[in-house]
N, C-alpha and C positions, 0 to 999 in steps of 0.2 A: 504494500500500500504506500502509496507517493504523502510524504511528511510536506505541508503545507508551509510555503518559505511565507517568515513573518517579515511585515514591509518595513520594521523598524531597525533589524539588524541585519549589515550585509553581510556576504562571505567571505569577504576579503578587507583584515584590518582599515581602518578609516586612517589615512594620512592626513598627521595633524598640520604639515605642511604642504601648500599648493603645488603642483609641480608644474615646473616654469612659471610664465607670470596670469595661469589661469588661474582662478581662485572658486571655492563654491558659491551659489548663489546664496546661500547664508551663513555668515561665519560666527557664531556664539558665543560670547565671554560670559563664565557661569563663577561667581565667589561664593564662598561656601563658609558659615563659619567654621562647620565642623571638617574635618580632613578625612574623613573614609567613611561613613555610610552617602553623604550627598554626592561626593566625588565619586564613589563607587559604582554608582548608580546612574548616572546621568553620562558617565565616558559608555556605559554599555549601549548607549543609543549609536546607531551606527547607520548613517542612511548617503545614501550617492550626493543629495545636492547641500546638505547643509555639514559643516563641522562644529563641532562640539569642545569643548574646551573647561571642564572645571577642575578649582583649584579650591583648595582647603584653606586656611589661615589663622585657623584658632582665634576669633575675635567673634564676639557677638554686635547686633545693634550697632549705635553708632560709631562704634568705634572700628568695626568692619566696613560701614558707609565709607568712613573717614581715611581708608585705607584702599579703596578700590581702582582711583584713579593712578594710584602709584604704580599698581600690581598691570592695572592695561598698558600703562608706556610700557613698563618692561617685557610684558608679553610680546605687545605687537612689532617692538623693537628687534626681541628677539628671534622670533616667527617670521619676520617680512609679513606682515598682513594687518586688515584692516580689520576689525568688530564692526558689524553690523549690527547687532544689541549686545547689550551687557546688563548680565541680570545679579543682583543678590538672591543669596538664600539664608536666611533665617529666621530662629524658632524664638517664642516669647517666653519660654522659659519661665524662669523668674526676674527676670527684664524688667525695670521698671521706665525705659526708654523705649519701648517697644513701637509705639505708635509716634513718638518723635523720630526714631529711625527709618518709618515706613515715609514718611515727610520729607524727612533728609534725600533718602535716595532719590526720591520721585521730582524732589526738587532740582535734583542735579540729573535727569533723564536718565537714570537709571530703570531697571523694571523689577519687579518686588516679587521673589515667591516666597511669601513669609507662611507661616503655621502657628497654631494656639493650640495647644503648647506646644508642641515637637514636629519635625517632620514627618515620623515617624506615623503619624495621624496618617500622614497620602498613604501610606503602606496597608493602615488599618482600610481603609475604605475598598480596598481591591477585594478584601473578603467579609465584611462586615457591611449592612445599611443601616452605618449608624446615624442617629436625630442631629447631632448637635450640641448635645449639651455637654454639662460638663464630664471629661474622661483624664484620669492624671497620666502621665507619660509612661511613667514607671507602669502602666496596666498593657500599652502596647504590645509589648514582644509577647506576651503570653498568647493574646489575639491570635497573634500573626503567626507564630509559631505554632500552633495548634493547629491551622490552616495550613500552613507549607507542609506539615507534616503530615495530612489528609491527601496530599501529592506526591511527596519524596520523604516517606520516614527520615532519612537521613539526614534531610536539608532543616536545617533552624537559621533564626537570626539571632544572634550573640551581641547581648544589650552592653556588653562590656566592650568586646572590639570595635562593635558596630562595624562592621565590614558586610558586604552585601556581593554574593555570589551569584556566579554565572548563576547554577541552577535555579537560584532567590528569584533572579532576577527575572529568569524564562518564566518560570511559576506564574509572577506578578503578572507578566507581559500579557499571558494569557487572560485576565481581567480586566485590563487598560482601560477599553468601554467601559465596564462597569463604572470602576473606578472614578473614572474622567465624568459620567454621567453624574454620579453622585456627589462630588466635589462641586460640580458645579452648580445643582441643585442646591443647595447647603449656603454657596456662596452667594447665590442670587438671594435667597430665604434673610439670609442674615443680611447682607446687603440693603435689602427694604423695611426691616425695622431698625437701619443705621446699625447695627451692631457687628458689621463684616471683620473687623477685629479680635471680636470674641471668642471662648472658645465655646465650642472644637471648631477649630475652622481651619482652610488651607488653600493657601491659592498657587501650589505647585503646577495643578493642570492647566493654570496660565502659561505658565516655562515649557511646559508636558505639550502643549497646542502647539507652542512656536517650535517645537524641535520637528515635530511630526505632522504638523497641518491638521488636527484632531478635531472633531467635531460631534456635539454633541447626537444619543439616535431620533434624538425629536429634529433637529436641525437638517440629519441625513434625512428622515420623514418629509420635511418640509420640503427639501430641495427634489427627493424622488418624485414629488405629488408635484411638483411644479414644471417638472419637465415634461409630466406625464400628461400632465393639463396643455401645455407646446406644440406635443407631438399631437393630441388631437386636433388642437385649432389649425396645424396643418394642413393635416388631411382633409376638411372643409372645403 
């Protein structure tokens, strides 16, 4: 039976450098506070037209904001290449700058995939359709683990490493939809009684959309029934 190629990962490593002076049509600068679950996770996207690029730096909030623009001269310096976005990623923790950080970036065009509390939240939603409300961080990996392990005994995620494996990673892929559908439901809900900050909240499938062109299945719904509505007025 022919195993179905997923459109997120190619076969053939992703060169983080252009070869010669063609470049992809989107090149992605991804900061990270934490340095191996975001990092780990976001280099496994692998697709022909955009490059990906995340970096860890042990800093949360603003003082990650505060540090971003350093971190692109030297990329882009180093790389020959230009950033087409450049996103932060972090989590609200125990942050008491949290929503002055999301400010900060955005005020400097950056683009925000922040989380209440953790990121680890995107994680939960690929196997859980959780409300909203409040979930402490530390409840995470059990979630999720519980669930990887319904797929590959084998596979866990490890709260301590935080490292995030091919197999984690395949697992999750296989959800994405899900995931992405309920993130975004979540963020629009909180969104219209102003509370898109709160937790549980996460707006990684903003970053998740730009890497992959994502779209929600009410959206796909919409755009199938439109074309479908098209093709009849043609035929008239």
């Amino acid at each position: 039976m022919a195993v179905k190629k997923n459109p997120f990962i190619n076969a053939e490593p992703m060169l983080e450098k252009p070869v010669g002076n063609k470049q992809p049509r989107k090149c992605i600068l991804i900061i990270c506070e934490g340095e191996n679950t975001e990092v780990d996770y976001f280099k496994q996207f692998r697709l022909a037209n955009v490059t990906v690029m995340p970096y860890g730096i042990r800093m949360s909030t603003t003082k990650l904001i505060k540090e971003v623009e350093k971190k692109r001269k030297e990329v882009e310096k180093r790389k020959k290449i230009k950033f087409d976005e450049i996103w932060v990623v972090f989590d609200k923790d125990e942050n008491t700058d949290f929503e002055e950080a999301i400010r900060l970036a955005k005020s400097m065009n950056y683009k925000v995939a922040y989380s209440n509390q953790a990121f680890e939240y995107w994680f939960v939603l690929h196997f859980q359709d959780h409300q909203g409300g409040a979930m402490h961080r530390n409840a995470y990996a059990a979630i999720i683990n519980e669930n990887l392990q319904k797929q590959k005994r084998e596979v866990c995620y490890d709260a301590k490493s935080k490292h995030v494996s091919k197999d984690m990673f395949e697992i999750m892929l296989a959800s994405l939809q899900v995931a992405y559908d309920r993130a975004c439901r979540l963020y629009a809900l909180k969104r219209k009684h102003n509370q898109e900050t709160q937790e549980s909240v996460t707006t990684v499938q903003h970053l998740v959309k730009s890497i992959t062109g994502m779209k929600t299945t009410e959206e796909k719904r919409k755009e199938e029934q439109k074309q479908k509505t098209m093709q009849k007025t043609k035929t008239i």
